[in-house]
C-alpha positions in Angstrom: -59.5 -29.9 -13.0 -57.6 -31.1 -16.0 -56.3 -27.2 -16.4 -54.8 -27.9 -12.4 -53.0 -30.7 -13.2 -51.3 -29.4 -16.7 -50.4 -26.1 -14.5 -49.0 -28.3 -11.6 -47.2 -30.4 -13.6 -45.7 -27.3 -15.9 -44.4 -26.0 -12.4 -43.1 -29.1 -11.3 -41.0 -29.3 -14.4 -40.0 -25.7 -14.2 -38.9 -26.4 -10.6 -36.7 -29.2 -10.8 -35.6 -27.9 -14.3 -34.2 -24.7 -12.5 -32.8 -27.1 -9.7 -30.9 -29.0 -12.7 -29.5 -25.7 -13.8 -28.7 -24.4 -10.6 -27.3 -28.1 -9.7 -25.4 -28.1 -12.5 -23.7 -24.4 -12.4 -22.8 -25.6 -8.6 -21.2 -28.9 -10.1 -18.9 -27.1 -12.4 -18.6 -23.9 -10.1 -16.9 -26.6 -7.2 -15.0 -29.0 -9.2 -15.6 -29.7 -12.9 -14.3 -25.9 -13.6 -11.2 -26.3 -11.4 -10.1 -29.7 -12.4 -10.3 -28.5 -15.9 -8.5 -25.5 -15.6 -6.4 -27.9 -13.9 -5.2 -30.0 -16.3 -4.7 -27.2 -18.8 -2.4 -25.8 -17.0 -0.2 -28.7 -15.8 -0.3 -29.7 -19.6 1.7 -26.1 -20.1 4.1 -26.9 -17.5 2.8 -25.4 -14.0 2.7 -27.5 -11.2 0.6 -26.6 -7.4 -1.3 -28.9 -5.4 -4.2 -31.1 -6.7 -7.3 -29.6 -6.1 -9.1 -30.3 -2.8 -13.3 -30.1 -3.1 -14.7 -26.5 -2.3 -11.6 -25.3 0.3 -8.7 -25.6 -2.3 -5.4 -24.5 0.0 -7.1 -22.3 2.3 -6.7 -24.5 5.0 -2.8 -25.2 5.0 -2.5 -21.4 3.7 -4.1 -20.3 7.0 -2.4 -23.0 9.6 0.9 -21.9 8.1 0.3 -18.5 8.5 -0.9 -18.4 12.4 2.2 -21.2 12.9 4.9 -18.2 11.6 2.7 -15.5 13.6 3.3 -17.2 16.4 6.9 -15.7 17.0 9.0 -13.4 16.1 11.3 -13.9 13.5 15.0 -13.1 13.1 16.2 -9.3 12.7 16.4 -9.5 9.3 15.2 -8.2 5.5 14.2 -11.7 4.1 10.7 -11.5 5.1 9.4 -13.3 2.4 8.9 -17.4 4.3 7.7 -15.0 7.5 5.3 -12.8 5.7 4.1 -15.0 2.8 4.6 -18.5 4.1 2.4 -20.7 2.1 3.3 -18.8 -1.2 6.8 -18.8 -0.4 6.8 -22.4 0.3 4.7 -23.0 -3.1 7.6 -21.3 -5.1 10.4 -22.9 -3.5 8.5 -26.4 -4.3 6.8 -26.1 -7.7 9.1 -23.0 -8.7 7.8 -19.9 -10.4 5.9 -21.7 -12.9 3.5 -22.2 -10.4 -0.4 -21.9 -9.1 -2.4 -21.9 -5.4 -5.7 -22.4 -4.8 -8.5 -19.8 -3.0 -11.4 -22.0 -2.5 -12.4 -23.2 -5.8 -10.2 -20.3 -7.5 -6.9 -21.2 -8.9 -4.3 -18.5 -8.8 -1.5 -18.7 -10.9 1.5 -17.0 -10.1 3.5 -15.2 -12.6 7.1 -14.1 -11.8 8.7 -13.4 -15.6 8.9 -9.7 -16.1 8.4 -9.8 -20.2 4.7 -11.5 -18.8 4.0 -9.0 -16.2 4.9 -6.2 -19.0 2.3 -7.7 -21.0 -0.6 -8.1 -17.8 0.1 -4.6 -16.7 0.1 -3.3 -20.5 -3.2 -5.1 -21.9 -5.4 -3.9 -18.7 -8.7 -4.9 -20.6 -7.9 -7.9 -21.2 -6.4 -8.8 -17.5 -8.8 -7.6 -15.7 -9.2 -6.7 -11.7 -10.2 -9.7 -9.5 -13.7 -9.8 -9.0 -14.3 -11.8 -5.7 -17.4 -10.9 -2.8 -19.5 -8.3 -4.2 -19.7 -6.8 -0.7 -16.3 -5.5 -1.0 -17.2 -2.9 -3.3 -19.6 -1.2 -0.6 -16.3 -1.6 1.4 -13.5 0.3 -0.9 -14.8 0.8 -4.7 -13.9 3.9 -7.1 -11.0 3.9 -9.6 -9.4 1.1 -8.2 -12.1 -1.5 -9.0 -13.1 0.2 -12.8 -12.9 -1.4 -15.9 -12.9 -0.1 -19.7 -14.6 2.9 -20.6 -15.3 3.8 -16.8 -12.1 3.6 -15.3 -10.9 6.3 -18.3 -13.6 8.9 -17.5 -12.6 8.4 -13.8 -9.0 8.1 -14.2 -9.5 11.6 -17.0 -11.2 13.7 -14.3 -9.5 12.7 -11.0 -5.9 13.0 -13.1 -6.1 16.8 -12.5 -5.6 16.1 -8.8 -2.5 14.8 -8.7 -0.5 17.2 -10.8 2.6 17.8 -9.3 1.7 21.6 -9.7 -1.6 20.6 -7.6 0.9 18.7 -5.1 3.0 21.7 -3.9 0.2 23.3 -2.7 -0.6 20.7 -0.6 2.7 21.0 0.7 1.6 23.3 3.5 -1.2 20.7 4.4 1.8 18.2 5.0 3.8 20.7 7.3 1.2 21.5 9.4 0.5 18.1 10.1 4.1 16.9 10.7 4.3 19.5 12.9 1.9 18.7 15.0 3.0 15.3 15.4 6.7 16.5 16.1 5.4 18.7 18.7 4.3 15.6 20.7 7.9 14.2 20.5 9.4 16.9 21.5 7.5 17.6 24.5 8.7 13.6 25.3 12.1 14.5 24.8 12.6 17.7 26.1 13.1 16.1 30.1 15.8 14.4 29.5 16.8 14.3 26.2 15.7 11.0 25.1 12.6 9.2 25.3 11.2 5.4 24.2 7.7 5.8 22.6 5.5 4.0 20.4 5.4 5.6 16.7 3.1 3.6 15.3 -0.1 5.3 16.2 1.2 8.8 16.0 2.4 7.9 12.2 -1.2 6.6 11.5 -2.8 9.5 12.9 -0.5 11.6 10.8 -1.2 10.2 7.7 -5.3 10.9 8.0 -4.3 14.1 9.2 -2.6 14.2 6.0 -5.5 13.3 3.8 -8.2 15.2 6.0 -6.3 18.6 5.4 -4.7 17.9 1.7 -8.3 16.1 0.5 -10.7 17.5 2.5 -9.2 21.0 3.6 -10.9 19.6 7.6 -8.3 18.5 10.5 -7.9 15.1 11.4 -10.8 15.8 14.6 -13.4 16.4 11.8 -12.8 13.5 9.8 -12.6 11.1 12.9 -15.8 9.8 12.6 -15.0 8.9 9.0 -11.9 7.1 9.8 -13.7 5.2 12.6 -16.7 3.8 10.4 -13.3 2.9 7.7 -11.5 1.0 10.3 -15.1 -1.3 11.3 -15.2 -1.6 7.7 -11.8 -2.8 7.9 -12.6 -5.8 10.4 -15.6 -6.6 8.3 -13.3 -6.8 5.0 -11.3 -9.1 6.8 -13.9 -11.5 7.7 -15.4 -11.6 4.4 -11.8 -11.9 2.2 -10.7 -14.8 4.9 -14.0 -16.8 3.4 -15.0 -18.6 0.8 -17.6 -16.7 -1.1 -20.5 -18.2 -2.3 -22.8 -16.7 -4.7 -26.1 -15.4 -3.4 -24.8 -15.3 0.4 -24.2 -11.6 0.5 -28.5 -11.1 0.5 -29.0 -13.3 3.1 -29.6 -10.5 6.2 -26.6 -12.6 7.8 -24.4 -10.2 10.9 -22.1 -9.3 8.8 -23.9 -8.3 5.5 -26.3 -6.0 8.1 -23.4 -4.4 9.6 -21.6 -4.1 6.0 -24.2 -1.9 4.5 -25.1 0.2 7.4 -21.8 1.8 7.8 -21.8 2.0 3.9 -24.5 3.9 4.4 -23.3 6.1 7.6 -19.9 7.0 5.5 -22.1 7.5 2.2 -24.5 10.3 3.6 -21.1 11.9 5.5 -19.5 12.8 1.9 -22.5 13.4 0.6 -23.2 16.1 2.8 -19.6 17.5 2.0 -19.5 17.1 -1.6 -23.2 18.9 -2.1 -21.5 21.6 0.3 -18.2 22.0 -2.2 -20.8 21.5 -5.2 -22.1 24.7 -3.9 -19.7 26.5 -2.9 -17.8 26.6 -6.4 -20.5 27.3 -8.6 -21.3 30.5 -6.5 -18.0 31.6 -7.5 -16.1 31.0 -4.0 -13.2 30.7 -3.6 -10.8 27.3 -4.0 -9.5 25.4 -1.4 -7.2 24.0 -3.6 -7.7 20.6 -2.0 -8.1 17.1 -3.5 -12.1 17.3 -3.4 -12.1 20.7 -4.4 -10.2 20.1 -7.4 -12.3 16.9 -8.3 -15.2 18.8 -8.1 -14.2 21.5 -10.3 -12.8 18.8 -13.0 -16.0 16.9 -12.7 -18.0 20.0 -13.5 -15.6 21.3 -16.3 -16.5 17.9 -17.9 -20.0 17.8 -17.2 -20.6 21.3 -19.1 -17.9 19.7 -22.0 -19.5 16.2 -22.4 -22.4 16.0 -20.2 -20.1 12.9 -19.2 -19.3 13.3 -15.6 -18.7 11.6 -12.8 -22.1 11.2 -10.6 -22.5 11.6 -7.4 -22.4 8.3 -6.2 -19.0 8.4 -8.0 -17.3 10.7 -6.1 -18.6 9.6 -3.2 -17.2 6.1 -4.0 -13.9 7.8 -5.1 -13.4 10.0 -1.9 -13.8 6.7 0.3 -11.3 5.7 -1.6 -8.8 8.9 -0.7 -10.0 8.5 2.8 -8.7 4.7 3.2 -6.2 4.3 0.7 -4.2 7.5 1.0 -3.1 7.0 5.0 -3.1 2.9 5.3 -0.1 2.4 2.8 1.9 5.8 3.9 2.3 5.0 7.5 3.1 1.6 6.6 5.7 3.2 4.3 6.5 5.7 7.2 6.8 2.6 9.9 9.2 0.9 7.9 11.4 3.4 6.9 11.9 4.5 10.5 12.8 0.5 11.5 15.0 0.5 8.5 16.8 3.8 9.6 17.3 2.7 13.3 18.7 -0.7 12.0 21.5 1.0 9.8 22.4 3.9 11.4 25.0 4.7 9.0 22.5 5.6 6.4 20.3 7.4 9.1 23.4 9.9 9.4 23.8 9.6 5.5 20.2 10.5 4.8 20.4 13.2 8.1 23.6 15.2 6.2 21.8 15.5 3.0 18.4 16.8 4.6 20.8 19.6 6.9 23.1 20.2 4.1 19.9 21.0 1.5 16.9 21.6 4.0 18.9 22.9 7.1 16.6 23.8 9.6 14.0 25.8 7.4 10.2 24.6 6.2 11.2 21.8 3.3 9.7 23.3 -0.2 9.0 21.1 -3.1 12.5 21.9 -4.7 13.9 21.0 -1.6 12.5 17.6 -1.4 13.2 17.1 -5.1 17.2 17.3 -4.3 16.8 15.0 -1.4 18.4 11.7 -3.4 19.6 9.5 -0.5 16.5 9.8 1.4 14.6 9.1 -2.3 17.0 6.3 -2.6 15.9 4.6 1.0 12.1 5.1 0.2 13.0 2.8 -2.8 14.8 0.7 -1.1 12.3 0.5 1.9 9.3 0.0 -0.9 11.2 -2.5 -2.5 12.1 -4.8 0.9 9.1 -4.1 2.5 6.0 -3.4 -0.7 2.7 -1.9 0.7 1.2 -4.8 -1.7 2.4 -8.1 -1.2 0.6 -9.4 -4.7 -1.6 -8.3 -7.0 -4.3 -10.1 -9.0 -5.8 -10.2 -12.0 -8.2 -12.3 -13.5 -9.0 -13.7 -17.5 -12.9 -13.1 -18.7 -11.7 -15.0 -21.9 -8.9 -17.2 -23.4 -6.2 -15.3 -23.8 -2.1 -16.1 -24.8 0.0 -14.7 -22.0 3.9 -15.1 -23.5 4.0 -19.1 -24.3 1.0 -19.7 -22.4 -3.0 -20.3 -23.2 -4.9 -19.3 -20.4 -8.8 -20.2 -20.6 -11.0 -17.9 -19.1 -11.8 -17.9 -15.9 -8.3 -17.9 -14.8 -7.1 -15.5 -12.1 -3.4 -14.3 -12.0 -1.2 -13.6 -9.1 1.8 -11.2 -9.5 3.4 -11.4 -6.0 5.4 -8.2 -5.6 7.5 -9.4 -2.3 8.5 -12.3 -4.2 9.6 -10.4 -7.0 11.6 -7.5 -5.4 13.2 -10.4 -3.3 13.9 -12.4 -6.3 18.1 -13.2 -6.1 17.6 -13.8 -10.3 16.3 -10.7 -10.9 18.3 -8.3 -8.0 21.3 -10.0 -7.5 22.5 -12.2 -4.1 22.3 -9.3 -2.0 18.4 -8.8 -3.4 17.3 -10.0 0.0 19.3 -7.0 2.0 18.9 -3.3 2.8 21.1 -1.7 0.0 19.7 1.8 -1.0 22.5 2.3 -3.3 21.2 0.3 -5.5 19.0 2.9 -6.3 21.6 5.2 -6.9 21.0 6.1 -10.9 17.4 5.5 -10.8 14.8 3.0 -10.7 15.2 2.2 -14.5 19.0 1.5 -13.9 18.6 -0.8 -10.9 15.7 -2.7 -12.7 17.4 -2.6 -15.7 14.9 -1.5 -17.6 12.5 -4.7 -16.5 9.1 -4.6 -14.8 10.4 -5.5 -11.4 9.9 -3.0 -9.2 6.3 -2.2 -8.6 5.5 -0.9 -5.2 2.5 1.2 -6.8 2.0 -1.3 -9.9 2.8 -0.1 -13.2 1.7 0.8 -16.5 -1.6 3.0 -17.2 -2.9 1.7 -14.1 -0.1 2.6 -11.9 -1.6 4.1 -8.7 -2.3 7.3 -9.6 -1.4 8.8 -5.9 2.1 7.7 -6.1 3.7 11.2 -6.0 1.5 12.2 -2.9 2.5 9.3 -1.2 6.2 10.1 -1.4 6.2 14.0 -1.3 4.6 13.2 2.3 6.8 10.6 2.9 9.8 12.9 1.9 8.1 15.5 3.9 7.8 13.4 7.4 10.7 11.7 6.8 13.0 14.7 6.6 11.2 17.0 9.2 12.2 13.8 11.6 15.8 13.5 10.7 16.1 17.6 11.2 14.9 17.0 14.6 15.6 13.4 16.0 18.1 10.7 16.0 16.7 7.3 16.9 17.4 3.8 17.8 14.7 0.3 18.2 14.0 -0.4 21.4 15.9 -3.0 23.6 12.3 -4.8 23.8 11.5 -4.7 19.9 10.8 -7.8 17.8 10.8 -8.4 14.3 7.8 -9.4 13.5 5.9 -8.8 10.2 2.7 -10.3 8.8 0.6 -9.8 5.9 -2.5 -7.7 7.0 -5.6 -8.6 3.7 -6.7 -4.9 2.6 -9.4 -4.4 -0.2 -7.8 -7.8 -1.9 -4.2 -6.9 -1.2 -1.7 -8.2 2.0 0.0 -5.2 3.5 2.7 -5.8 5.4 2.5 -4.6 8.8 3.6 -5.9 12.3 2.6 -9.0 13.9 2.6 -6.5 17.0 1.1 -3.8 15.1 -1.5 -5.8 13.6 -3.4 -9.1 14.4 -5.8 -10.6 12.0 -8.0 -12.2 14.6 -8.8 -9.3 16.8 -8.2 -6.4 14.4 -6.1 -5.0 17.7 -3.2 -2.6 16.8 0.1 -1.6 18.4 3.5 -1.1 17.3 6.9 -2.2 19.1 8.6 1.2 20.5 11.3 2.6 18.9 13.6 5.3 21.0 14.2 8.9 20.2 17.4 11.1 21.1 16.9 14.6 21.5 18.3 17.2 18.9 20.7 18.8 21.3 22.7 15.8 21.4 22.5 15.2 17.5 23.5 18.5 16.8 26.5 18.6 19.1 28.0 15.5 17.5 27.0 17.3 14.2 28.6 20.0 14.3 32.0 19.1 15.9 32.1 15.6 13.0 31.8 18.9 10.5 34.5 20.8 12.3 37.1 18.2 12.3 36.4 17.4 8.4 37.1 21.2 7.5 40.3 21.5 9.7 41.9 18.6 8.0 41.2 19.7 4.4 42.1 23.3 5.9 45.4 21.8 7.1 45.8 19.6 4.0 45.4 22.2 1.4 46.8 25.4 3.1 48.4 24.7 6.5 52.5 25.7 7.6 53.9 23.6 10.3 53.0 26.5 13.0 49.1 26.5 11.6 49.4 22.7 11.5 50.4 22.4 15.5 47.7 25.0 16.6 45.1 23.4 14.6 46.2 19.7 15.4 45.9 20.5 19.0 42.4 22.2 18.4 41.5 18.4 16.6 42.8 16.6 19.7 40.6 19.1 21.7 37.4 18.1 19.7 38.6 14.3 19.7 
């Protein structure tokens, strides 16, 4: 009997002394951790709002948000109070020396480039957010690695993205634009002009895209992949618009159930496909001289070198990551550029002369696309005004000097991109307008040599896909300008939002995209057919050539027969 009691009483103290623990870790976890952090960080000069219990800004981030949302906003470039409200707001208040709070995570934001040098350099030591663990059966691979990992990933999947690698994907890229063009033209071809909506056409391209160029399958094949990715997109959504709380995600909650079965469906699809590949090139067959393909093969070579490949959960993990990555931030790129273009039609014709006068009406080549500088100059300027990634984040796993500053550990980092690439102190008064020729000597020119630009990050993790992104953005772009002239729509409306992907905002439309009901659609823009384009074309170059003709070699009886040959075309 005495035994019972000495074991009761054991548990009982083992009990509440794990409820002390646990009481404790939730103490510090909701406010003793964020007040400290704080009042270390107003000591160094930042300034935000004072900490509110468990909910931090979410609430006012979120009321602001659906209160710009709720209109559209003026036809113009400075997207930044429209798009990123609460931030925006935050800045212009506290200025850049500033930090927000996510629940019981502060955020501080960083806005000097000499410090974002630094974040970017020393990626060990500013590490990738870690927030709900569910996201990682969401979108994991290379993008969420750290140390020794991401290198072996980053060594092996390198190979893929060679530009040698990327003109023979080129091909891939045709194919698909030309099955999208065929659409439009059919549209077209009544009367000459048509209004349509471009937005789903551009997404549908862009999987295309990746289902050919990755996966060597059409766009049909992959459809069930993309569908089980864009459920997995609502349910990111929902679970990056909460506060996480640790634990929560093996509770068999809705959400969590419906997380990891289609984690599971889209697992068991690659797998199939990579054990197929797997196969295939170890029988000796031959390449596809696709993305997966030459994974595979580099995976194997460094298997049989090392015996320290990728597994197959790996790949897996990384072609998910090809799959939702590769076509979400192209067509937004594509979308934007096309709005851009109808807006200023004086660098639509600018960008249309260089793509006739270098492309003319053949099948763009990679040397082709390499010459085309305005049109690399607007995707610049477009991923400047307009970044796929509104901010990036990293966070501190130990004190650390950043610059002038101590930051304890524990402390997560905001670099917000739109910010920066609208910043007047850093791009001049006009930072906040569409001015591609800005661009015109390079990127390092018109950053002057800072770390201000960073539509795909920067330093050694700098997405790695950059150059497949804008070979098939040159690619889409060009093969539309060779065919089309277009305008907005009477009936469109400016309105862009920040859409929360994998821990990034893309910006999108309010009309294309609503948080709340994950619905898509995009605001028409209008299409003129080529007939009419080319006819303007080719008279605009006539009458050029005639008057240097007339200027450099005409008599006064060549100068009246040609002058009333001008009047004619006039």
């Amino acid at each position: 009997m005495e035994v019972y009691h000495v074991i009761r009483d054991l548990v009982s103290l083992l009990v509440v002394g794990l409820l002390m623990i646990w009481g404790w870790r939730a103490l510090n976890w909701v406010w003793l951790a964020p007040k400290r952090l704080e009042r270390c960080l107003r000591q160094q000069g930042f300034a935000g709002n004072p900490y509110r219990f468990l909910s931090g800004d979410i609430k006012e981030l979120l009321t602001m948000s659906r209160q710009t949302r709720a209109k559209p906003m003026p036809l113009s470039d400075d997207i930044g109070p429209y798009v990123a409200p609460f931030l925006h707001q935050t800045v212009n208040q506290y200025g850049k020396n500033s930090f927000t709070w996510i629940g019981p995570r502060q955020r501080v934001n960083i806005m000097d480039p000499e410090k974002i040098r630094e974040i970017f350099t020393k990626f060990n030591d500013f590490q990738k957010v870690r927030t709900n663990p569910l996201l990682t059966l969401l979108v994991s691979g290379l993008v969420n690695l750290e140390g020794d990992r991401w290198s072996k990933h980053r060594k092996i999947i390198n190979p893929s993205f060679h530009q040698d690698k990327l003109k023979n994907m080129l091909p891939a890229f045709y194919q698909s634009c030309c099955d999208m063009l065929s659409k439009w033209e059919k549209m077209v071809c009544t009367e000459g002009y048509s209004e349509l909506d471009v937005w789903p056409y551009l997404v549908d391209l862009t999987r295309d895209v990746i289902s050919r160029s990755a996966f060597g399958s059409s766009f049909e094949e992959g459809r069930r992949i993309f569908q089980l990715l864009d459920d997995q997109l609502v349910l990111r959504i929902k679970l990056l618009q909460t506060v996480y709380i640790p634990g929560w995600r093996f509770l068999p909650t809705k959400t969590n159930r419906e997380v990891k079965m289609k984690h599971k469906d889209i697992k068991e699809s690659l797998r199939e496909m990579i054990k197929r590949r797997e196969q295939a090139i170890k029988a000796g067959e031959e390449s596809n001289e696709d993305l997966l393909d030459i994974l595979v093969e580099s995976n194997i070579r460094e298997m049989e070198a090392k015996k320290k490949g990728m597994s197959i959960e790996d790949v897996i993990e990384e072609c998910k990551l090809f799959y939702f990555a590769g076509q979400e931030t192209t067509s937004v790129l594509l979308v934007w550029t096309m709005v851009l273009l109808a807006r200023y039609p004086d660098w639509q014709s600018k960008a249309r002369e260089e793509v006739l006068h270098v492309l003319g009406d053949s099948k763009p080549d990679a040397d082709g696309l390499n010459r085309l500088k305005v049109l690399t100059m607007i995707l610049y300027e477009v991923l400047r005004l307009y970044p796929s990634a509104t901010e990036l984040g990293r966070s501190v796993p130990k004190e650390i000097k950043l610059g002038n500053l101590l930051l304890p550990a524990g402390t997560e980092i905001s670099v917000p991109i739109l910010l920066i690439h609208h910043d007047k102190d850093l791009w001049g008064d006009d930072a906040r307008e569409f001015k591609p020729e800005r661009f015109a000597e390079g990127v390092s020119k018109a950053t002057k040599s800072q770390v201000t630009f960073l539509p795909f990050g920067w330093g050694p993790r700098i997405c790695i896909a950059q150059n497949f992104a804008m070979m098939e953005a040159k690619m889409a772009v060009a093969m539309i300008l060779q065919r089309f002239w277009f305008e907005l729509s009477p009936s469109y409306a400016h309105s862009p939002c920040s859409m929360v992907t994998n821990q990034l905002e893309t910006i999108m439309y309010k009309g294309c995209y609503k948080v709340l009901n994950a619905t898509i659609h995009l605001e028409s823009v209008t299409y003129k057919g080529l007939l009419h384009y080319l006819k303007e074309s080719i008279i605009h170059h006539l009458k050029e050539n005639l008057k240097l003709f007339l200027k450099l070699f005409g008599c006064s009886r060549m100068k009246s027969k040609h002058s009333s040959l001008l009047n004619q075309l006039n």
